[in-house]
C-alpha positions as CSV (number, residue, x, y, z in Angstrom):
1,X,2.9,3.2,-12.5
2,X,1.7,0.1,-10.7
3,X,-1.9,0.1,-8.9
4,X,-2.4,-1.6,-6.6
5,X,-5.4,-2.7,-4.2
6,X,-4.5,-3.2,-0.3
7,X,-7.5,-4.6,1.2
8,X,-9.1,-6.4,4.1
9,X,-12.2,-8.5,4.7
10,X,-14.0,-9.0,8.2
11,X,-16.2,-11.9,8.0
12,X,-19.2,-13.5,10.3
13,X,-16.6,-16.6,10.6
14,X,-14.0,-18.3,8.9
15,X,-15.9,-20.3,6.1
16,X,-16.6,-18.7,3.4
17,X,-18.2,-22.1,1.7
18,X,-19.8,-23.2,4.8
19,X,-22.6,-19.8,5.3
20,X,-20.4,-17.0,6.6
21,X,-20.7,-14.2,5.0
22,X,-18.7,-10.5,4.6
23,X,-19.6,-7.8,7.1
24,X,-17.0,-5.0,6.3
25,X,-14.6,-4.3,3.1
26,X,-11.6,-2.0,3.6
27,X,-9.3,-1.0,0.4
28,X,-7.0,1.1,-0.3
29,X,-5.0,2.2,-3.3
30,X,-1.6,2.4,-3.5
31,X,0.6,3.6,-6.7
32,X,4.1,2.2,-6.4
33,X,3.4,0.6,-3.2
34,X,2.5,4.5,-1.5
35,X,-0.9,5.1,-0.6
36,X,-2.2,7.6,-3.2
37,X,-5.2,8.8,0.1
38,X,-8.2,7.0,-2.2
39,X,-9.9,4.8,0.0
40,X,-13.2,2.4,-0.1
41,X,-15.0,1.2,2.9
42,X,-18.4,-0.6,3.3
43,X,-20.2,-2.0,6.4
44,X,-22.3,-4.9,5.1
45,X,-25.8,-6.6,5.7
46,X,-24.2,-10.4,6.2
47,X,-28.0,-11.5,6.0
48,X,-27.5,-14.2,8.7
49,X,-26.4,-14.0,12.7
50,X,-23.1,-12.9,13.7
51,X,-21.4,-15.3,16.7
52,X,-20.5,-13.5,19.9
53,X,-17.0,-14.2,19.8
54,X,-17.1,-12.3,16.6
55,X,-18.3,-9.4,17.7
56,X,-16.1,-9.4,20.4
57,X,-13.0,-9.4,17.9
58,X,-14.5,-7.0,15.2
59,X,-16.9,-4.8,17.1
60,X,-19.9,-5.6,14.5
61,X,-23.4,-6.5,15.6
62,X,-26.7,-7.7,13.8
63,X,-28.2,-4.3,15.5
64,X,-25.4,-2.3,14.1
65,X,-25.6,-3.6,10.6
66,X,-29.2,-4.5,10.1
67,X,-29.6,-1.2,8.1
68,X,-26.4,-1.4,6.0
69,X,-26.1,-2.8,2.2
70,X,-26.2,-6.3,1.5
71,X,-23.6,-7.6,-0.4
72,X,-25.4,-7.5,-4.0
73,X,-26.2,-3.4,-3.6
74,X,-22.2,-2.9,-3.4
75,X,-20.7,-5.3,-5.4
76,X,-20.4,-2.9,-8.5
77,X,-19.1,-0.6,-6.5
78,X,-16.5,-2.9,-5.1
79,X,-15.9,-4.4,-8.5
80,X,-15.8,-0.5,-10.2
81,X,-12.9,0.5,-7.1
82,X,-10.7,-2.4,-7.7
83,X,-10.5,-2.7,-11.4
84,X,-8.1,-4.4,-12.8
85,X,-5.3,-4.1,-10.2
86,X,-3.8,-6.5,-8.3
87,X,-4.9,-6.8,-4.6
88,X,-2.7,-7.2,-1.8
89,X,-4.2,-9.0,1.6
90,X,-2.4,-10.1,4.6
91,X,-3.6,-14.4,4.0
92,X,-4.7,-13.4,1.3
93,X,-6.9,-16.9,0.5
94,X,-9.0,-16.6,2.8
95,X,-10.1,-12.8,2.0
96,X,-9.8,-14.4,-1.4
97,X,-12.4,-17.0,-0.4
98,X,-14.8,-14.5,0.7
99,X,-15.0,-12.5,-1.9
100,X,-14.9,-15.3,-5.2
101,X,-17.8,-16.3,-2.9
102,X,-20.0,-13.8,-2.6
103,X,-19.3,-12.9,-6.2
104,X,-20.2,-16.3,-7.4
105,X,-23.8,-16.2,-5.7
106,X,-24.1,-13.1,-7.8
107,X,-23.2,-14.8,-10.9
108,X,-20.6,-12.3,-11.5
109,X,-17.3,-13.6,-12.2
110,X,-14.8,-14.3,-9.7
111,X,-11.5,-13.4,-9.4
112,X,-8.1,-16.0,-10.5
113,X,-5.6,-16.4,-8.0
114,X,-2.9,-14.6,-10.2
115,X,-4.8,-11.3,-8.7
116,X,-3.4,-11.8,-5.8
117,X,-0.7,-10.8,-3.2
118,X,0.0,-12.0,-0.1
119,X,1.5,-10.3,2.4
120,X,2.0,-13.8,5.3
121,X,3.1,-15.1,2.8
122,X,5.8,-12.9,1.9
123,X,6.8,-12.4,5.3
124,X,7.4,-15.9,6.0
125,X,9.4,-16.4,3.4
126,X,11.4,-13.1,4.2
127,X,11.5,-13.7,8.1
128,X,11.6,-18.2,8.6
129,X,10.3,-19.1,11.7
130,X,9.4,-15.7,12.5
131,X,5.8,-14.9,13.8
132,X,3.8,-13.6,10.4
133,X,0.3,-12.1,12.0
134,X,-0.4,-8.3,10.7
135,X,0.1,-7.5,14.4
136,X,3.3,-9.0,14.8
137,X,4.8,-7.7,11.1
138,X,3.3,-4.1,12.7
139,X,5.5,-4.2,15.7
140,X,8.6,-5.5,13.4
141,X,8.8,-2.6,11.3
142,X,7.3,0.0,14.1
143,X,4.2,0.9,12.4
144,X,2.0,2.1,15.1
145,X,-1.3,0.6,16.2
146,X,-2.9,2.9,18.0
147,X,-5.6,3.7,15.8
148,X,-6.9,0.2,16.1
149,X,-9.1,-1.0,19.2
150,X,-10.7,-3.2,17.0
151,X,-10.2,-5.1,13.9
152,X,-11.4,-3.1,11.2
153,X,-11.3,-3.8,7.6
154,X,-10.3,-0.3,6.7
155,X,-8.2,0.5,9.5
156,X,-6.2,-3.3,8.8
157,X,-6.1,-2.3,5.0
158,X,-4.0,1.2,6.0
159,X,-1.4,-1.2,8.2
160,X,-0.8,-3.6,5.8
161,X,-0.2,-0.8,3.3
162,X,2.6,-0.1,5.5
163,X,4.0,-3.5,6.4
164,X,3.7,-3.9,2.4
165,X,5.9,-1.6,1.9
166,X,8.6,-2.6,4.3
167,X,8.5,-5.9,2.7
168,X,9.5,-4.3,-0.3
169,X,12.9,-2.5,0.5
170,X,10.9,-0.4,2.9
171,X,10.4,3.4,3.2
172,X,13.5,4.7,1.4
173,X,11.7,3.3,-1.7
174,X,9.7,6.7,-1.2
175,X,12.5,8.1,-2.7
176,X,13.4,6.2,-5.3
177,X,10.3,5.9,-6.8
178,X,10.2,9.8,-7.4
179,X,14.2,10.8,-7.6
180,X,14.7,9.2,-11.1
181,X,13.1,6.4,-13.6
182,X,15.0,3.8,-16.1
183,X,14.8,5.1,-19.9
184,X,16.8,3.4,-22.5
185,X,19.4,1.5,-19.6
186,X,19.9,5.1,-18.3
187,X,19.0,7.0,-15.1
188,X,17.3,9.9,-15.8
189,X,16.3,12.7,-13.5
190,X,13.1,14.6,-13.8
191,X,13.0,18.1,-13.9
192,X,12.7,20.0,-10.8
193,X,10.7,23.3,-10.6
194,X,12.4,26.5,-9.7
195,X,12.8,27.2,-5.6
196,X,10.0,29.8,-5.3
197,X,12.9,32.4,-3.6
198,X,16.1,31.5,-4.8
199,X,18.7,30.8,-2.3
200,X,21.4,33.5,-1.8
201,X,25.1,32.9,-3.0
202,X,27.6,31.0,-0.6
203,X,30.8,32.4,-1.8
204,X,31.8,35.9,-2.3
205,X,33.3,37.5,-5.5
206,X,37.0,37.0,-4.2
207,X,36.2,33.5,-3.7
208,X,34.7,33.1,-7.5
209,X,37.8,35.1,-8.6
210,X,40.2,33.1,-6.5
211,X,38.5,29.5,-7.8
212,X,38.7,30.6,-11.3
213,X,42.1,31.9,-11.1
214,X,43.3,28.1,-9.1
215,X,41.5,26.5,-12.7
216,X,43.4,28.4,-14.8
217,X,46.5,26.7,-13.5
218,X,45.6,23.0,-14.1
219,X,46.4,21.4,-17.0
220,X,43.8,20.7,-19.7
221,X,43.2,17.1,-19.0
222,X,41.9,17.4,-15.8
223,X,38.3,16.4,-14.7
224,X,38.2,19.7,-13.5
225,X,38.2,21.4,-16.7
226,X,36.7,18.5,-18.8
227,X,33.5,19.2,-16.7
228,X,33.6,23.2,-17.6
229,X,35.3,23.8,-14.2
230,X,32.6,23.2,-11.4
């Protein structure tokens, strides 16, 4: 199984080396691209004022977060709910930026590049030309919006989980991802539990009688009778 980390940053500004800092973390795990319902979210203490214009996009103010954790009571947490799995973000170097930032002024280590997905960039490649903003990659593959009035890490996290997986074959891989695996270059079906009430019979006894009786009269070398007469 592959694990994987869908997550989202919202920020005080765009540069992460130039003083802004993180104000929300949104992640979400996903097990063969399908969200598994485990889920971290943290509002965050940026420790420094948050621009107007920012608060008009994000919905976060320094009255709103002046009693939430600072960066350095969460990161274990962070670090604990990520592991070692690869994390997906929609531009992924700038959430990137963020959080190799506030991880070096930890002195913790901080994450290679090889850790990460992204999703823009994916799309771009996928669609040329085409317009590549979460919003715009939501509206493309019909994943709703309505839960969002604002941009929320968390909330942004659960919608790229879904644009993720359209960019990967889409939703059909739902079923192929639990209808059979690859063992030894075959395809092998899992076992499937007995139906709880067992369906009633189709065909009558004349009808089993009459299909037995039509078998009987083809030769031996049909595919009929090599597979025990289905």
């Amino acid at each position: 199984m592959a694990r994987e980390i869908i997550f989202d940053t919202e920020t005080t500004g765009f540069h992460a080396q130039g003083g802004d800092r993180i104000t929300e973390l949104g992640c979400v795990e996903v097990i063969d691209m399908i969200p598994t319902g485990r889920d971290y979210r943290q509002l965050i203490n940026p420790e420094r004022i948050i621009p107007k214009e920012v608060t008009q996009v994000t919905g976060h103010t320094n009255e709103m977060l002046k009693d939430c954790p600072k960066f350095h009571q969460i990161a274990d947490d962070f670090i604990e709910f990520v592991g070692d799995s690869v994390m997906v973000a929609h531009n992924a170097p700038f959430d990137m930026g963020f959080i190799n930032m506030e991880m070096a002024r930890l002195g913790k280590p901080t994450y290679p590049v090889e850790r990460f997905k992204d999703t823009a960039a994916m799309a771009r490649t996928r669609f040329p030309g085409a317009p590549a903003s979460l919003d715009a990659l939501c509206k493309r593959f019909n994943v709703s919006l309505e839960s969002r009035t604002k941009h929320g890490a968390l909330i942004d996290a659960y919608l790229l989980a879904e644009v993720y997986l359209e960019l990967n074959g889409g939703r059909e891989r739902r079923l192929e991802f639990h209808r059979s695996q690859h063992e030894a270059g075959k395809v092998v079906f899992p076992k499937r539990p007995a139906r709880p009430n067992p369906l009633a019979p189709f065909s009558t006894t004349e009808e089993h009688e009459a299909h037995k009786a039509f078998l009987a009269g083809l030769p031996s070398e049909t595919l009929w009778q090599k597979l025990g007469g289905l």
